[in-house]
C-alpha positions as CSV (number, residue, x, y, z in Angstrom):
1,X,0.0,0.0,0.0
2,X,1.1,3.5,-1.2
3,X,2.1,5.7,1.4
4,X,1.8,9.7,1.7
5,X,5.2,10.6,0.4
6,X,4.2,8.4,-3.1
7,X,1.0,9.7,-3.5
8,X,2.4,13.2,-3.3
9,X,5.1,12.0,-6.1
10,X,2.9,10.6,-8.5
11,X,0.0,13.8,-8.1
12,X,3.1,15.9,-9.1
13,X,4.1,13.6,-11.9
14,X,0.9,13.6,-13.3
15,X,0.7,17.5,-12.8
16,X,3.9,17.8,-14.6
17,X,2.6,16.0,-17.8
18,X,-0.6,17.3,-17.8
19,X,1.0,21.1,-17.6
20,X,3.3,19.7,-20.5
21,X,0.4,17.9,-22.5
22,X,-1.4,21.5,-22.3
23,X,1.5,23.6,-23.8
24,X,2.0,21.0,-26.5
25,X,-2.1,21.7,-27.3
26,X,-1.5,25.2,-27.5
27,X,1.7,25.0,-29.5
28,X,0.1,22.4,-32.2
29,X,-3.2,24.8,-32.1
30,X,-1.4,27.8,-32.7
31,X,0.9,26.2,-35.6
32,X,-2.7,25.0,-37.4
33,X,-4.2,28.3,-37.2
34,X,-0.9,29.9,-38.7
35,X,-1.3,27.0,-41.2
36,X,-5.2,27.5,-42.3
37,X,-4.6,31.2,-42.3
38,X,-1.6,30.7,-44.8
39,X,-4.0,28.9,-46.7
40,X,-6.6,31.3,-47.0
41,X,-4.4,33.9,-47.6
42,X,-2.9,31.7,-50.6
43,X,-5.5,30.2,-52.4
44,X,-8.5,32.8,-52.4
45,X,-10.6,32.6,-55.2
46,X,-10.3,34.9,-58.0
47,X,-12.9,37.5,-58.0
48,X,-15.7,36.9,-60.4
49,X,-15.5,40.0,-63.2
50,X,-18.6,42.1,-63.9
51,X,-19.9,40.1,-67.0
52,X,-21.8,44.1,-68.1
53,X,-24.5,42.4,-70.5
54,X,-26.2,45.4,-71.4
55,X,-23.4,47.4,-72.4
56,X,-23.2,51.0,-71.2
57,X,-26.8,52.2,-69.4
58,X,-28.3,55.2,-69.3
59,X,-27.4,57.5,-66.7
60,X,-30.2,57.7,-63.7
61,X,-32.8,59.9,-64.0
62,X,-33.6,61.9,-60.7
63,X,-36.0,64.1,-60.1
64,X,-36.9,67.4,-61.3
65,X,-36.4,69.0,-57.6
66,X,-33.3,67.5,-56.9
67,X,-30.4,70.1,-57.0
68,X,-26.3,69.4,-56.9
69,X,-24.9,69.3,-53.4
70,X,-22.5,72.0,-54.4
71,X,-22.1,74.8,-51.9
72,X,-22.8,72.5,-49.2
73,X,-20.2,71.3,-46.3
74,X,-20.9,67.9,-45.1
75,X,-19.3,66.0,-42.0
76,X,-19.9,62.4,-42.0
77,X,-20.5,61.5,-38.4
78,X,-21.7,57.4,-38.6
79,X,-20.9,54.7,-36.7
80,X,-17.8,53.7,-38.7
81,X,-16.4,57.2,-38.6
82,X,-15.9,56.6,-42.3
83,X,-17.7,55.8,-45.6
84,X,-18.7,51.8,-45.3
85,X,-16.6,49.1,-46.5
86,X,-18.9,48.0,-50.0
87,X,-19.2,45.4,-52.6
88,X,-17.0,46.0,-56.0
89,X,-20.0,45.2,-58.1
90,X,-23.2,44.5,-58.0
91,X,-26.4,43.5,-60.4
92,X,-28.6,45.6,-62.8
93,X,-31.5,44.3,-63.6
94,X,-33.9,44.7,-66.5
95,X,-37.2,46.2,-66.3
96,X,-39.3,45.4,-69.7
97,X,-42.3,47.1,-71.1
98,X,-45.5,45.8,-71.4
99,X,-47.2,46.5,-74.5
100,X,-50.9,47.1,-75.6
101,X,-53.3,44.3,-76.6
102,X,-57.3,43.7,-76.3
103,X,-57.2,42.1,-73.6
104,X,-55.4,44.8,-71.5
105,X,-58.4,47.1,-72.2
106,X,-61.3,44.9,-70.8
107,X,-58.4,44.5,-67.8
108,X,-58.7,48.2,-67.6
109,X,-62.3,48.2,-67.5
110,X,-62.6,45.7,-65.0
111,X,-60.3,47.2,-62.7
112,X,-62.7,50.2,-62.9
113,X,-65.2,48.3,-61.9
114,X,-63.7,47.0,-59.2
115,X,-63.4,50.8,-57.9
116,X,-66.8,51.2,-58.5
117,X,-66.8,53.2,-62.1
118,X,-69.6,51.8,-63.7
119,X,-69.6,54.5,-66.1
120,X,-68.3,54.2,-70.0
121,X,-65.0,55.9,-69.8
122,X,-63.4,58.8,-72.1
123,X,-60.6,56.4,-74.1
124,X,-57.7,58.0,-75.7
125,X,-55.5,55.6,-77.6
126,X,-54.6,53.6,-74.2
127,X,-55.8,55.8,-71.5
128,X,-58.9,55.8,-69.8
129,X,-60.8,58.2,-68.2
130,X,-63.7,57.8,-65.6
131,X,-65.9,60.5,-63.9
132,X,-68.8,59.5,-61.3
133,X,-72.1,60.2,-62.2
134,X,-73.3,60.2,-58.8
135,X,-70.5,62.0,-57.4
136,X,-68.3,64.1,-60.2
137,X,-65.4,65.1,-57.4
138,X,-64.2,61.5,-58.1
139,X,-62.4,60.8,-61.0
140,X,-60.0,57.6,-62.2
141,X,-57.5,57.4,-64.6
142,X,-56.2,54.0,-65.7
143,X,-53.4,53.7,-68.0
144,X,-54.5,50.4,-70.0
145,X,-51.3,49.1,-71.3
146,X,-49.6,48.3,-67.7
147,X,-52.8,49.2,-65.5
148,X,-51.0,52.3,-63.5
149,X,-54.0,54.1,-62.2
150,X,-55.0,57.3,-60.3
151,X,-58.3,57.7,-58.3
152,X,-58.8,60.8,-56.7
153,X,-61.7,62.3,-55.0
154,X,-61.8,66.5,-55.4
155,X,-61.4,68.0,-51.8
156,X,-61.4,71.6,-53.2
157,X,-64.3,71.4,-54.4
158,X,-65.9,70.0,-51.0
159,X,-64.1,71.2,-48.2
160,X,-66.5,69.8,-45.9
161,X,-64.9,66.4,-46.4
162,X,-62.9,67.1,-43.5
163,X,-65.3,67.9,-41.0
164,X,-66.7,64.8,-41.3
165,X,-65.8,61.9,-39.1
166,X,-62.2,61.4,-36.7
167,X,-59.0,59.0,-37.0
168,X,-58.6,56.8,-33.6
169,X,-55.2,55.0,-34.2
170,X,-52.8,54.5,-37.2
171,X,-53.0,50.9,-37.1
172,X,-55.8,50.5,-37.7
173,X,-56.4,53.1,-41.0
174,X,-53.3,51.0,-42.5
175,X,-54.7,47.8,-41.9
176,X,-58.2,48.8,-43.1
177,X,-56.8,50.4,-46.4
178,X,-54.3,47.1,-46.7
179,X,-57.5,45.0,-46.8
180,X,-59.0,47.2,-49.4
181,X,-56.4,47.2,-51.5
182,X,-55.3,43.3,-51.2
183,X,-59.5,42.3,-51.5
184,X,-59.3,44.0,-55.0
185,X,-55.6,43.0,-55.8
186,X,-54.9,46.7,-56.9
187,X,-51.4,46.8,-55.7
188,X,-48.8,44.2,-56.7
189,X,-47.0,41.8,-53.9
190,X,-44.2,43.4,-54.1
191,X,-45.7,46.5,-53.0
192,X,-48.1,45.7,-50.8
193,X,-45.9,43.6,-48.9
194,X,-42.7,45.7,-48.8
195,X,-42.2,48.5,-46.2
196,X,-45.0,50.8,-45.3
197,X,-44.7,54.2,-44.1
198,X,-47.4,57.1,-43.1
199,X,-47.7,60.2,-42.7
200,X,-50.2,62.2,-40.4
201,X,-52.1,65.2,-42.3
202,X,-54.5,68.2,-41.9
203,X,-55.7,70.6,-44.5
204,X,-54.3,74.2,-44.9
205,X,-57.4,76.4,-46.2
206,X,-54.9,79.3,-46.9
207,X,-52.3,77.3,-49.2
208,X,-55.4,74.9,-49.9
209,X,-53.5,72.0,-49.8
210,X,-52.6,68.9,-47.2
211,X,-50.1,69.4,-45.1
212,X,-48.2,67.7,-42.0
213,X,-50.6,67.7,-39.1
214,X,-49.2,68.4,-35.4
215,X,-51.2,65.5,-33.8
216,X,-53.4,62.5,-34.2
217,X,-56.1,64.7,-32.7
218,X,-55.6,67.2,-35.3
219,X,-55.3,64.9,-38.2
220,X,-58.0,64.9,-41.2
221,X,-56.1,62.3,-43.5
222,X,-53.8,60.3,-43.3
223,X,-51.2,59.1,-46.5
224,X,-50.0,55.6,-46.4
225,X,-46.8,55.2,-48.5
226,X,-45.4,51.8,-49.9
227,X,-42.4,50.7,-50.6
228,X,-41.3,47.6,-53.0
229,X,-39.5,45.0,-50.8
230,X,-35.9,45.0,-50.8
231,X,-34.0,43.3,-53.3
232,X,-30.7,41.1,-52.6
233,X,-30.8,42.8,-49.0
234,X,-31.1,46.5,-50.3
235,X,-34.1,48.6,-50.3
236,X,-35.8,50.4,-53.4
237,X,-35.7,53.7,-53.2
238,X,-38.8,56.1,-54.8
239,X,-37.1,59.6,-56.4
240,X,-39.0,61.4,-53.3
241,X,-37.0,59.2,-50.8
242,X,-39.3,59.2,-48.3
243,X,-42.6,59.4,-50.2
244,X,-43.3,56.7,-52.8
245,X,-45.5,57.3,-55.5
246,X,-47.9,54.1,-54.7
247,X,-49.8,55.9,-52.0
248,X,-52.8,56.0,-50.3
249,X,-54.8,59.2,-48.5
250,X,-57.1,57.7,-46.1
251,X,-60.2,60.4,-45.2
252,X,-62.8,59.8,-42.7
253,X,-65.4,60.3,-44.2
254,X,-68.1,57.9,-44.5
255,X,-70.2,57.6,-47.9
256,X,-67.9,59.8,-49.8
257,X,-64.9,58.6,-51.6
258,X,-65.0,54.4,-51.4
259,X,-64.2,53.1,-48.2
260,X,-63.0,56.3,-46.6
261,X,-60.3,56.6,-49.4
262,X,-59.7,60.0,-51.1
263,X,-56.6,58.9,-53.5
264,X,-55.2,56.1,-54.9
265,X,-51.9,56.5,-56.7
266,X,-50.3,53.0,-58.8
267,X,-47.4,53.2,-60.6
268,X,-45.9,50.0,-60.5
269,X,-43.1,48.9,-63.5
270,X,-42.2,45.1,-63.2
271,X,-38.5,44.0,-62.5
272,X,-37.5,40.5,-64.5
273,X,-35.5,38.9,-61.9
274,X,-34.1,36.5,-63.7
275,X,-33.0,38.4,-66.1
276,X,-29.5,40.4,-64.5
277,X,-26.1,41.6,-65.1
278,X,-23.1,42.5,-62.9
279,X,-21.5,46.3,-63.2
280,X,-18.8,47.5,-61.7
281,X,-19.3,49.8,-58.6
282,X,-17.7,53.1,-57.2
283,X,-16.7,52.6,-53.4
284,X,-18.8,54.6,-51.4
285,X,-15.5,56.6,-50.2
286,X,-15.7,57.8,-54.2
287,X,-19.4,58.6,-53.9
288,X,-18.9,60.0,-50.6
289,X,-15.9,62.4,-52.2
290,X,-18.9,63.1,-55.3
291,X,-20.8,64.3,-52.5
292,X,-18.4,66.9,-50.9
293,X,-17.5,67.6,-54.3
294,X,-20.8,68.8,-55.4
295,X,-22.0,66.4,-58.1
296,X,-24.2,63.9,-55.6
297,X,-28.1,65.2,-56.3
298,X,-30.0,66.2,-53.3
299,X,-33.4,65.1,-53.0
300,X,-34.4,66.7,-49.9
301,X,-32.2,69.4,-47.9
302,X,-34.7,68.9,-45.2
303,X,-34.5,71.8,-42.4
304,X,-30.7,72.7,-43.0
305,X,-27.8,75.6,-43.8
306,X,-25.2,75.0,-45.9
307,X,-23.7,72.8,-43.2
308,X,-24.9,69.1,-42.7
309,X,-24.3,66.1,-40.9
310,X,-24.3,63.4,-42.7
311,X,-25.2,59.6,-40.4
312,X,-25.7,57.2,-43.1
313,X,-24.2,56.1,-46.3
314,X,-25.5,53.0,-47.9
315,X,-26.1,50.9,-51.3
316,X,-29.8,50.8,-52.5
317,X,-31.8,50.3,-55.8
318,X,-33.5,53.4,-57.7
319,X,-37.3,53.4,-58.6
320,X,-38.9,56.0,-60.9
321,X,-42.9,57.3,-61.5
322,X,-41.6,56.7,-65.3
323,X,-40.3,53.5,-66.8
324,X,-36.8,53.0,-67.2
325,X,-34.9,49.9,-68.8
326,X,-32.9,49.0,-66.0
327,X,-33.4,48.6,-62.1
328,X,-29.5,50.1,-61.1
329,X,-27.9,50.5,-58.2
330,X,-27.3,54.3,-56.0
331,X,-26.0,55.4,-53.1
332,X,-28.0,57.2,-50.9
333,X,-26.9,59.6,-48.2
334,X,-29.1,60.6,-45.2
335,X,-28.1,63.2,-42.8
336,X,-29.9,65.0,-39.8
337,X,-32.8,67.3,-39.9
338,X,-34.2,64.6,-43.3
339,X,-31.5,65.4,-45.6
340,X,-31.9,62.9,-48.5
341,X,-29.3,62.9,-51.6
342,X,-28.2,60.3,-54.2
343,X,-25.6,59.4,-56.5
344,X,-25.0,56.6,-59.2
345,X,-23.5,53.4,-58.0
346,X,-22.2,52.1,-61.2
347,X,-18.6,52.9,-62.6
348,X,-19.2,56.3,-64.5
349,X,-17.5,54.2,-67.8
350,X,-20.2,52.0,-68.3
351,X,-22.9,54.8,-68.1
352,X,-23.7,57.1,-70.9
């Protein structure tokens, strides 16, 4: 039988080669990560070269209000502390046009129907026109070919719309205009289901217009705006920035326009998503530098001087009220007080 003075030997023998056991782990574990990093560093794969199928594209077309950001100062204060680290390319996809045929006029016709325009419409070449009979203030235009359309109900010429009738919660306008809209399958998927923004809004009788309301208590309408869902993780991005040209403006008042609605605007262009190309893409230290340079376009200076503080700088797709050939890629630049300005993402040599 073992006695003390053994034990104590043999706990510090096994101590010993357990302590030398554990540096060997480390050493072998740090020689294998040396190894697989050698690796990595030597046999990365190539990196796959913009194929540019559609030649050189047209340059992006933003809109009319947007003015160069020249004679502005901007200080980029994000969470990087620096334009982002981005991708050297990226896809453009094609958008194609839809053309004209019989059918797409009855299609026309029954979407009217479906908005309750019984009426026979004024035609010109594809367009169709529709008045109420039993309420002339609302009016529908329905482009036949892609069936865009525009309903919109008159609020100048009855004022007295909005003393009729109160908004309770946000929720629940959106959810009741979201079920109008998907019962009738007026709005694509795409749009429907994308991201959905509102804005709260009371009428100005001296510039006789809507305009941004102070409270829900004050609020006559209400404009739902909707965005198409993002694409390869980036979002679509209207010319407006923050207001998309598929909107809604939600009135409270019962047995007027149809279900409460005063306006209905649809302009929806489809995207083939199957049918891409890869560009080349500026880094967005170059479009940041376009910026302070003065040739990025500013969609909305929001409440600000010359000076501006700029927070985010990101990749997103651009989407326009008029068709375009190609769904590209922009940068888009937001700063405080709802600064909003944009600048191609694609290598100026392949646009023309």
């Amino acid at each position: 039988m073992a006695n003390l003075t053994e034990i104590s030997i043999g706990v510090r023998k096994t101590v010993l080669y357990l302590g030398i056991l554990l540096i060997f782990f480390l050493i072998l574990k740090f020689i294998i990560g040396l190894a697989i990093q050698y690796y990595k560093t030597t046999h990365q794969p190539l990196p796959t070269i913009p194929n540019v199928l559609f030649g050189k594209l047209p340059k992006p077309i933003f809109i009319k209000g947007a003015v160069s950001s020249t004679g502005m100062t901007f200080t980029l204060q994000n969470i990087e502390g620096r334009p982002p680290e981005t991708t050297a390319s990226g896809k453009v996809y094609a958008m194609p046009k839809k053309s004209y045929t019989f059918e797409s006029g009855e299609e026309a016709k029954k979407l009217a129907k479906s908005l309750g325009f019984e009426e026979l419409p004024i035609i010109d070449t594809v367009y169709y026109y529709y008045t109420k009979q039993s309420d002339p203030n609302l009016t529908l235009f329905v482009d036949g070919t892609n069936l865009n359309f525009q309903l919109k109900y008159n609020y100048l010429s009855d004022i007295s719309i909005f003393k009729i009738g109160r908004i309770s919660g946000l929720d629940e306008v959106i959810n009741n205009v979201r079920s109008y809209l998907s019962s009738r399958n007026l709005f694509d998927d795409t749009i429907l289901n994308g991201n959905v923004t509102s804005e709260i809004l009371i009428y100005d009788d001296r510039l006789k217009k809507l305009v941004p309301a102070s409270s829900l208590s004050t609020t006559q309408a209400v404009r739902i705006n909707y965005f198409r869902k993002e694409i390869d993780g980036m979002n679509v991005l209207p010319e407006e920035f923050d207001k998309s040209f598929n909107y809604v403006i939600y009135m409270p008042a019962s047995g007027k326009p149809p279900n409460n609605i005063s306006e209905i605007s649809y302009i929806f262009w489809p995207i083939d998503m199957l049918n891409f190309a890869t560009y080349p893409l500026i880094s967005a230290e170059e479009a940041y530098q376009a910026l302070t340079g003065g040739s990025a376009f500013v969609i909305n200076r929001g409440d600000n001087s010359n000076e501006i503080i700029i927070r985010k700088i990101y990749p997103a797709y651009y989407d326009t009220s008029a068709p375009q050939p190609y769904l590209q890629p922009i940068f888009v630049f937001e700063g405080d007080n709802n600064f909003a300005a944009y600048y191609p993402a694609v290598r100026p040599e392949y646009l023309e």
